[in-house]
N, C-alpha and C positions, 0 to 999 in steps of 0.2 A: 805335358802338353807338347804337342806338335810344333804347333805357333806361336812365338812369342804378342804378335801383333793381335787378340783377340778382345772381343767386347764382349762383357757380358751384360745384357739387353734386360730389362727389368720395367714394364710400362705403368705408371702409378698415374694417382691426380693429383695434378699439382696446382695449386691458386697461388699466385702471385703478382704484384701488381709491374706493370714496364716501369721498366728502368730503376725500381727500388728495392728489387728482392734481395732478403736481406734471412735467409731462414736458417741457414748456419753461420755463425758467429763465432770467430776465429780471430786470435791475437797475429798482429805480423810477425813475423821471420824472416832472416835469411833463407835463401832461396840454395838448395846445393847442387840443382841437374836442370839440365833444359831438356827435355824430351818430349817430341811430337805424340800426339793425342793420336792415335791409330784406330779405324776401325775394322770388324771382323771382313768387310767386303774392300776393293778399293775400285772407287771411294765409297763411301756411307751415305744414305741421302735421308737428311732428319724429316721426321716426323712432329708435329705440333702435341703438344702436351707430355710427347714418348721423356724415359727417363732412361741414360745410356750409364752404365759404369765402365770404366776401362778398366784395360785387365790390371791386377793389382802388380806393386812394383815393390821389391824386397830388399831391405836393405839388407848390409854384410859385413861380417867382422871390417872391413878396409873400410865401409863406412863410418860403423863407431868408433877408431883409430884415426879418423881424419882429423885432425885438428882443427880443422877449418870446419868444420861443423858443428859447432859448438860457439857459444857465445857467456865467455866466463860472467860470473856477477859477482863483489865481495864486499864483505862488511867488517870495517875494522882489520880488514886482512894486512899482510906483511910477506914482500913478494910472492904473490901467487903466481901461479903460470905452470906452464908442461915443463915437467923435468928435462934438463939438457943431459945428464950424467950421463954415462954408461956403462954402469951396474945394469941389472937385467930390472929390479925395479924399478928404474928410472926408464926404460921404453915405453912408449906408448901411456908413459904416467903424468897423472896431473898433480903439481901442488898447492894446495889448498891455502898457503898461509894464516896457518891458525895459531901459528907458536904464540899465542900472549889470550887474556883473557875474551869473553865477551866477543865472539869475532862467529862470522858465517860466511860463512863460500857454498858458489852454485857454479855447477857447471850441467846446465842445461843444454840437451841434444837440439838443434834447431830447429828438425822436421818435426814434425806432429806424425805420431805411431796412431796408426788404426787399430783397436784394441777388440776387434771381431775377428783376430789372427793372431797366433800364438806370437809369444816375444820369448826369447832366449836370451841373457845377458850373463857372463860372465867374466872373473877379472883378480883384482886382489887389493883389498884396502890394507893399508900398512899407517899406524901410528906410534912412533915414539915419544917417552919420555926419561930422563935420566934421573938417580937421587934413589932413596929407598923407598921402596913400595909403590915405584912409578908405573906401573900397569894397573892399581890402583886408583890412581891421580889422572887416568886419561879422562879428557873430558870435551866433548860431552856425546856427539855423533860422529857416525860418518857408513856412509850407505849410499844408496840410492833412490831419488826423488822421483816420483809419478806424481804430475799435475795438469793441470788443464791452464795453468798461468802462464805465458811467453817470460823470458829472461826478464825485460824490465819489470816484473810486475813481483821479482822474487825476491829484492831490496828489503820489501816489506815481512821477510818472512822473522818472524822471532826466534833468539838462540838461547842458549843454556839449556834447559831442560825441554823445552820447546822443539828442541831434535833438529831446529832451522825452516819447520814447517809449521811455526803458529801462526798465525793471522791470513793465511793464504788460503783459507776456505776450504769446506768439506771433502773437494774434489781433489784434494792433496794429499799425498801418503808418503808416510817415510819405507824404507828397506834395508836394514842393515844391523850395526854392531850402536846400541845403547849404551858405551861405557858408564854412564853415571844411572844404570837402574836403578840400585838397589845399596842404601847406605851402609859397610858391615861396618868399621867400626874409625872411630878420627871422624874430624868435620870434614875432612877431604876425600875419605878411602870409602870408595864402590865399590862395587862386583858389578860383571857386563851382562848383556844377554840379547841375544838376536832377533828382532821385534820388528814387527809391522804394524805399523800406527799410523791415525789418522787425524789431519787437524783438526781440533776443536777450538773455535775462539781463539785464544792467545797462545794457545795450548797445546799438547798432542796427546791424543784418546790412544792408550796401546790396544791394538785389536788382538792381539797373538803373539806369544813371544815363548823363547825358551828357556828352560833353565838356565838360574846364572855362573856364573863363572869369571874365576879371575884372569884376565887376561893377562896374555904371554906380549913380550915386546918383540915381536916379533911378524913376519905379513901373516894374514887372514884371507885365507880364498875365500870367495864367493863365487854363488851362482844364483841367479832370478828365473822365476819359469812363471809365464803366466797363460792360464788355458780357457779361453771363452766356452763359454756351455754354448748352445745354439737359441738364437735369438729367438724370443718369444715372441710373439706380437705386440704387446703392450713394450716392450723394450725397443721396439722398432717404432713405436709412434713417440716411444718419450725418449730417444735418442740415448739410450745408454746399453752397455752390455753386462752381462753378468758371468764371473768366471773365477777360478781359482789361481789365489797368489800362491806362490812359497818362494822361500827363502833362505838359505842356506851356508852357512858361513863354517871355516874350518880353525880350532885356535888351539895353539900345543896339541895337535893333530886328534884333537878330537869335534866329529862334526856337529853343527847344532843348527837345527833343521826347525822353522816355523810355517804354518799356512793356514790361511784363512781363505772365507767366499768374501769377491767385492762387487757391488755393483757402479761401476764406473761408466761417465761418458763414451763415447765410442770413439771422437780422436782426443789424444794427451799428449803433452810432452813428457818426454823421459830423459834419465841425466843423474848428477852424482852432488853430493852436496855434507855439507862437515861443520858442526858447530860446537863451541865452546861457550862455558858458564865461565864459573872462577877456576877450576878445571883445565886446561889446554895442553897441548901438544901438537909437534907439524904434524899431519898427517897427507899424505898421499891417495891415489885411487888408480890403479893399473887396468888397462883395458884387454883383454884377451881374445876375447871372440863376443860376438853379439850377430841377431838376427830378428827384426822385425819387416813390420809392412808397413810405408808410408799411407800416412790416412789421404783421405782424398775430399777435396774441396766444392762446389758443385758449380759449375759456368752456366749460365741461361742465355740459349739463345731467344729473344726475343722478335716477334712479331709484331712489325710495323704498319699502320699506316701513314703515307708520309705527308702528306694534305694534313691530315688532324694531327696527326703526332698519339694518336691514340693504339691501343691496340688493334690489333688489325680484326675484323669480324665478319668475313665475310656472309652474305645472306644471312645474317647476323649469329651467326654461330662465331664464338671466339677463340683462334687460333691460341691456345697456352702454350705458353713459351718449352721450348725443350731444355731437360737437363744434361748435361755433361757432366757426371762427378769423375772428376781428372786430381794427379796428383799434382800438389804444389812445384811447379816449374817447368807442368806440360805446355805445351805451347798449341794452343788452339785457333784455328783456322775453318770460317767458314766460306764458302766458294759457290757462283752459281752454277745449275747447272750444265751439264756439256762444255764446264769451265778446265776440269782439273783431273787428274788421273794418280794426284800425287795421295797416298795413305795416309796421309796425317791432314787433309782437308776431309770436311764436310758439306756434303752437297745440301744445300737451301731448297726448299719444297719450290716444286713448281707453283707460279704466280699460280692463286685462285681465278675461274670466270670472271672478267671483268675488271681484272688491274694486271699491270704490267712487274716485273722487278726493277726498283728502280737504284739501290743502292744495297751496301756489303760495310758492317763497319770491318776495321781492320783487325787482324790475328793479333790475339790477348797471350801473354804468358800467366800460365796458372798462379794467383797469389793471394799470401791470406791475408787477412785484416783481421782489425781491431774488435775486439769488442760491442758492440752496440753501433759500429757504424754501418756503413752502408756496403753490400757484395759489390765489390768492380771489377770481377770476373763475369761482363756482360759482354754479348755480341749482339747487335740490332742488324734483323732484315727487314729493309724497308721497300714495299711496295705501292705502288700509282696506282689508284683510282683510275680509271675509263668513264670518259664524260657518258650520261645513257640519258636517255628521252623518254618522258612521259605524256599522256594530255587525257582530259575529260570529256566525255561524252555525256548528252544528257537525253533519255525515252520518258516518254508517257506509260505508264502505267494503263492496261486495257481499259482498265472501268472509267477514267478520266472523262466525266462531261463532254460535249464537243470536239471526240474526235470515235473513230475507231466505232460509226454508227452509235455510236451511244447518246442519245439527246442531251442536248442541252446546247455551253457555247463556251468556249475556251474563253480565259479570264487573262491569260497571260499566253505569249509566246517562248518555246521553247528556250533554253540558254543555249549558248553559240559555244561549241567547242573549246576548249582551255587548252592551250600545249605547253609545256615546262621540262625544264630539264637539271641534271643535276650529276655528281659525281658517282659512281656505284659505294653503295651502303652509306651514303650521306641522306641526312634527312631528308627526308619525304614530305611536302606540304605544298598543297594548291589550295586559292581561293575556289569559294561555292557557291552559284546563282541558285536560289529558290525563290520562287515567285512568290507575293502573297498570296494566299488559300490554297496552298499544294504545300506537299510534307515531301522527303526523302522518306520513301518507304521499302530502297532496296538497294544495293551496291555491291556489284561484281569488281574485284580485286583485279590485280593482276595474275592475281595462283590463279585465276577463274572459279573462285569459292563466292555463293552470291551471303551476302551480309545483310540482316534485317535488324529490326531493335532489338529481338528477343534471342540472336544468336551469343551474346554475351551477352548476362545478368547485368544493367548499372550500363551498358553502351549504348548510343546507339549507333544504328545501321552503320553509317560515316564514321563515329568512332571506333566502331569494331573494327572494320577495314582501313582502317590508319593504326589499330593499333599492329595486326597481325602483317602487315606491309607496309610498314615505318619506313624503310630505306628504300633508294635506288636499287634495281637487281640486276645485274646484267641480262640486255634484252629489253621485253615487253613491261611496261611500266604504266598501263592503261588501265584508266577506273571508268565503269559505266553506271550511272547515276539514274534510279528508276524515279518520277518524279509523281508521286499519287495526290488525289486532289484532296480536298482536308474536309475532311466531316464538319459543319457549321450550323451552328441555330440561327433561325432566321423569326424574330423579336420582335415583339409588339406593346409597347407601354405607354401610358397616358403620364402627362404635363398637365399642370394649369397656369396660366396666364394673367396672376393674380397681384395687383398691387400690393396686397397686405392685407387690405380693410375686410377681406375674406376669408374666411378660414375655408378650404378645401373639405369636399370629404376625402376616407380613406381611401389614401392611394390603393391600386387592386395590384401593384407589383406587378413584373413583366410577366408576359403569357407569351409560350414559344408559339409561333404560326405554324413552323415546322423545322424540319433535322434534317438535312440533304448536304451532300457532296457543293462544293465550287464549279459554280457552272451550271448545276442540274434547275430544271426550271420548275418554278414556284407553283405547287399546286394550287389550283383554284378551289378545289373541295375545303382546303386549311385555314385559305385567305377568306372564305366563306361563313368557314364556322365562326373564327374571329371575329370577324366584325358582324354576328348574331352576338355574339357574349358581350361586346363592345355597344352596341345598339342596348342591349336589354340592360346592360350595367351603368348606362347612362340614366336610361330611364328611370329604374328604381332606385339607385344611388346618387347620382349626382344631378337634382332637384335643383331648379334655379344655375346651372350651367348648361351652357352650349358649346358644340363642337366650332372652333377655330378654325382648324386647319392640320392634314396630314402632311409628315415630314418622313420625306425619305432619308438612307443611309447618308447621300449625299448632299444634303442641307433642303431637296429642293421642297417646296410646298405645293398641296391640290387641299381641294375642298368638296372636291366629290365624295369619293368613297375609299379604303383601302385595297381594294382591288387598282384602282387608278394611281394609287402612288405606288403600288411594286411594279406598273405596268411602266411608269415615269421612269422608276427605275433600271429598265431592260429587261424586269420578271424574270431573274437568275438567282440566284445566290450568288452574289459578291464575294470578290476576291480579301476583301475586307471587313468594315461592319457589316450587318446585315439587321441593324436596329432601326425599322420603323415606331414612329409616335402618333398620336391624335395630341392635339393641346385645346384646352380646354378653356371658354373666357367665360367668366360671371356671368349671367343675366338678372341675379337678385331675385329676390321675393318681396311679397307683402303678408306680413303674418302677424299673429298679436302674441307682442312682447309680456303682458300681462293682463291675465283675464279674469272678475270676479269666483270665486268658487264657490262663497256665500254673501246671499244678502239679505241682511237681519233687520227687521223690523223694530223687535223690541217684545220686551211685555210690558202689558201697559194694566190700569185697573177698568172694571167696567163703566162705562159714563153715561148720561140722560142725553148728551148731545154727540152734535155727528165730529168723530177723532180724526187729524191727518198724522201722518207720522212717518219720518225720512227715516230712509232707509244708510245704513252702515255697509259699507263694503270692506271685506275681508283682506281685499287687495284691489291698485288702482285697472284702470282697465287704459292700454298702450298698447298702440298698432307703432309696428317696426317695418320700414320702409328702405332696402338695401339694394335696390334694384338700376342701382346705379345712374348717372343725369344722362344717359342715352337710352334707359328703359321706362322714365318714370312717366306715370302718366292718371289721371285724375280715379279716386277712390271713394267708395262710401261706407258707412259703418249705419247698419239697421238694428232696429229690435224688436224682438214681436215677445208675448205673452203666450208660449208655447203651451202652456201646462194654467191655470188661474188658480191663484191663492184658495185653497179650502183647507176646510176641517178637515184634522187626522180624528185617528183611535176612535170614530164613530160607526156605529153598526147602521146608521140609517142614515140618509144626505145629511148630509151636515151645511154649516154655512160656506156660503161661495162669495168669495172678492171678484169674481168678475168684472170687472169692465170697472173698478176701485183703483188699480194699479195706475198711476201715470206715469212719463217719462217728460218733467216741466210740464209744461200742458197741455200734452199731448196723453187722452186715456189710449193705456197699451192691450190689444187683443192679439190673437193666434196672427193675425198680417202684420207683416213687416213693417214698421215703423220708422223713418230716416230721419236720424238723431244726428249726426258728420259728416261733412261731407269735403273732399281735399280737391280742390278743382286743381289747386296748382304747388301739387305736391313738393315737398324736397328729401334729400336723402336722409335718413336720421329717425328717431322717435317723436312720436305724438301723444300725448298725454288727451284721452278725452276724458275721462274722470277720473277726480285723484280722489284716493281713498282718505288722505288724509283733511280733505275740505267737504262742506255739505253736498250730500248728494243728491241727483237733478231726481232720481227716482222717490216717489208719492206714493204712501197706500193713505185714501182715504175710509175712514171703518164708519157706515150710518149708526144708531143706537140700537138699531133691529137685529146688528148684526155683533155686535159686541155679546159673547159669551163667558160665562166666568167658566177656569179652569181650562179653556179649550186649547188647543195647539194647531196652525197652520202651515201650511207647507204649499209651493208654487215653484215653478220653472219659468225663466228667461231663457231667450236666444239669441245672441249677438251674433251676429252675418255682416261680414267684413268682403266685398265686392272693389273691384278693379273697373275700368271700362279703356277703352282704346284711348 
């Protein structure tokens, strides 16, 4: 590279929420470099959503030799610490303190290694033990650690056989010399072997090792090489890489060499680490050379609005926050524009239309966190809202009744202009006049897009256009309101006026007069028909009622005709009901509640003398008078001998009762005969002959006329009359 100062630019989508992004999860560390965040132009000017990587940063043998980058951990240990000596194994050497049983030492690297770049480590472990068969008796590890755990987290790691990496989770590996692999023979004596293993549970799973061997008392070089394959896709969405370890260790100068494939996360720590069972001996770890790449952390600048505190969205598009992945102890600065010339700031997007820049929080040093907590490697730029102006306008719709030559007569007056104002991309809401009997049948935006019911499915007009211009926009902010008149039935139904003592006939239900617009005026041809169907429905249906009185929509009454009360009414269609009535009062009737059906003489036997013989009614005969004490007025009940009792089933004249039949003592013929008469009626029933008492009706039979076996048969006619 030319440049040390270079980005490399990589634009992805990124969702995340302000102020909690939280999507790489990293344990703390010491910090070992302050280094400004540089980008390829100077300065940089971020983009919304853009994702920026800086160029990557390498560590170097002087780095893994620093003492001070390293933060030891022990368990059960017995001075541990960097060798002071100066023997050559004592430079750049850690001691482990493990001389006694049961004991783990960590010396984990601080920075967190990017492991989508080769790592190069090498050094020399050295473990002693005195006595016979003491190469034997080393016990238990001592290698080097790859994990994703920080220092405090490696307390927890289990020893003896455990290699010092059980319980520290799958993302843990050991590298090194296994002095207690393989039992040969004593409860103490092993043989070694150079192994890469991984934790399992309590445990360590050996992935690869090599044959064993007895170990020499004496240092053990090593080397680590680890080589990422090139990331797949699915390895870049699940955040790990895949690549090949080895391992190589050298003992009584013969070399023993392991390697496996890992798929590991993409940043780890790495570091050196020594454990014993019943087993033990000091051991040491000498640093020689080493060469990795710090991993990198990810900074969001965030996009503010500072009125809401929300994310910033202009014209409701949502500014995502940009990425920085910087290495842990960059120091990151964002700066406004035409603010800064210096390379390691970052120029803030020019404010969107409609807001101002109003604030910069201040330059973060790159740092990691814990676990599950929260990213606060955050920068907020926060921008102002510009106050903007709206207001309402309201038109007629062409076809609207009374205006625009179209007949009829406006029902309401237009609404009076609405003005409102509000912050840019703050909600959007104004109140809305509609008169009664007009609809919103249109609404132009401020895009100038016009909006009806049917431009979204489930809105209407007004909601569709509140929904697609919800906010302030900078500028024009004007709704125009088309206002159409509203299709209306105009109703015609009958009432009656009835105490109770009356049963109504059946209601005929409403009849529409007609269908017209608000305003348009009431045809006469409709109002005509109606009250033809209304006229002739009275007639044949509602018998013994009279018209009361018509009631227009607004309570008032006429008693002329329905023509005359829509005309009381302005003869429009109303901006409201548009329900006229007739109501309907009693006038009552006179009719008979109960009328003979037969009436039977008898059979009698033949006699020498002349026979009278009363007649049996079937049922009583009762006139029903409901015609209420404003209608009633004097009645008569007649009867005449329509038909005269004769002989049936005879082929020649037979005998005739004529003028035999009496009614009391009155003889009955074909005239009318007045048998009741109600001068001074009341409302209620009248019994004139009851069936269950003797009846006023007489057949006299002379002897002449008496016949044996014979059968007669005759008609009556009761005539039930009124008079003024």
């Amino acid at each position: 590279m030319l440049k040390t100062r270079i980005l490399f630019k990589k634009t992805i989508n990124l969702s995340a929420t302000l102020g909690l992004l939280a999507l790489t999860v990293l344990p703390p560390l010491n910090i070992m470099l302050t280094t400004p965040v540089t980008a390829e132009t100077t300065p940089a000017t971020l983009k919304p959503g853009e994702t920026i990587n800086t160029n990557p940063k390498t560590l170097y043998t002087a780095d893994f030799q620093n003492k001070s980058n390293y933060t030891p951990v022990g368990k059960n240990t017995v001075k541990a610490g960097w060798a002071t000596g100066t023997a050559w194994i004592d430079q750049n050497a850690y001691k482990f303190g493990t001389n006694q049983e049961n004991t783990g030492s960590w010396l984990p690297f601080n920075s967190l290694i990017d492991m989508q770049h080769p790592i190069s480590l090498d050094g020399v472990t050295y473990a002693y033990k005195t006595g016979n068969d003491a190469g034997k008796m080393l016990g238990n590890a001592n290698g080097i650690i790859l994990t994703n755990l920080p220092a405090d987290k490696l307390f927890n790691g289990q020893i003896g056989d455990s290699l010092g990496i059980g319980s520290l989770g799958p993302d843990t590996y050991f590298l090194g010399n296994d002095y207690s692999f393989k039992a040969t023979s004593g409860s103490k004596l092993f043989d070694s072997a150079t192994v890469i293993a991984q934790a399992d549970g309590a445990k360590a799973k050996i992935l690869s090792n090599t044959s064993t061997y007895t170990t020499k008392i004496e240092p053990n070089m090593f080397d680590m090489m680890w080589q990422p394959n090139v990331l797949t896709e699915n390895e870049t969405e699940n955040g790990t890489v895949t690549g090949t370890m080895t391992y190589r260790t050298k003992n009584s100068g013969i070399y023993y060499k392991t390697s496996t494939s890992l798929t590991v996360p993409k940043n780890m720590f790495i570091g050196f680490v020594a454990a014993t069972g019943d087993n033990y001996a000091p051991m040491k770890v000498k640093i020689k050379q080493g060469q990795a790449v710090k991993a990198k952390i990810p900074a969001y600048v965030n996009y503010v609005n500072s009125v809401t505190g929300q994310q910033l969205a202009p014209n409701n598009q949502k500014w995502e926050p940009s990425t920085v992945n910087a290495t842990i102890g960059d120091t990151l600065s964002v700066v406004a524009p035409n603010n800064s010339t210096n390379p390691s700031d970052f120029i803030a997007p020019v404010a969107p239309e409609g807001y101002t820049l109003d604030s910069i929080s201040n330059p973060i040093t790159i740092q990691n966190f814990a676990e599950g907590s929260r990213n606060p490697n955050i920068i907020t730029v926060s921008y102002k809202p510009k106050p903007q102006a709206g207001n309402v306008k309201y038109a007629w719709a062409s076809d609207v009744p009374g205006q625009n030559n179209v007949p009829g007569k406006l029902q309401a007056a237009l609404p009076s202009e609405y003005n409102f104002s509000g912050d840019t991309d703050s909600s959007l809401d104004f109140p809305v006049t509609v008169p009664d009997g007009y609809v919103i049948s249109k609404v132009k935006g401020p895009n100038a897009t016009d909006y009806t019911d049917q431009t979204i499915p489930g809105l209407t007009a007004l909601q569709a256009a509140l929904k697609e211009n919800p906010t302030f926009v900078a500028g024009f902010n004007g709704f125009l309101i088309t206002l159409s008149a509203k299709t209306q039935d105009v109703n015609f139904s009958v009432s009656f006026d009835n105490d109770g003592s009356q049963t109504p006939p059946d209601n005929p239900g409403t009849r529409m007069i007609t269908q017209a617009l608000t305003g348009a005026v009431i045809d006469d041809t409709a109002i005509n028909a109606t009250q033809d169907w209304f006229d002739n429905w009275v007639k044949t249906q509602a018998k013994g009622w009279r018209l009361e009185s018509y009631v227009d929509p607004k309570g008032e009454r006429s008693i002329d005709n329905l023509k005359a009360s829509i005309t009381g009414a302005g003869g429009y269609v109303l901006p409201g009901s548009n329900d006229y009535k007739a109501i309907l009062a009693y006038n009552g009737a006179l009719t008979f509640e109960e009328v003979p059906s037969q009436i039977d003489f008898g059979t009698h036997p033949v006699s020498t003398k002349l026979q009278t013989y009363t007649a049996k009614l079937d049922q009583s005969l009762k006139i029903a008078d409901t015609r209420g004490k404003n209608s009633l007025s004097k009645w008569e009940l007649t009867v005449r001998e329509s038909s005269p009792i004769q002989e049936v089933n005879t082929k020649q004249n037979g005998i005739s009762f004529a003028n035999c039949l009496s009614y009391g003592n009155t003889i009955l013929n074909n005239e009318d005969t007045l048998i009741y008469t109600a001068d001074n009626p009341s409302d209620g029933e009248t019994t004139v002959i009851d069936s269950s008492k003797t009846s006023p009706l007489i057949l006299s039979v002379p002897t002449d006329k008496q016949k044996v076996d014979a059968k007669f048969s005759g008609t009556v006619t009761w005539t039930l009359s009124s008079a003024p």
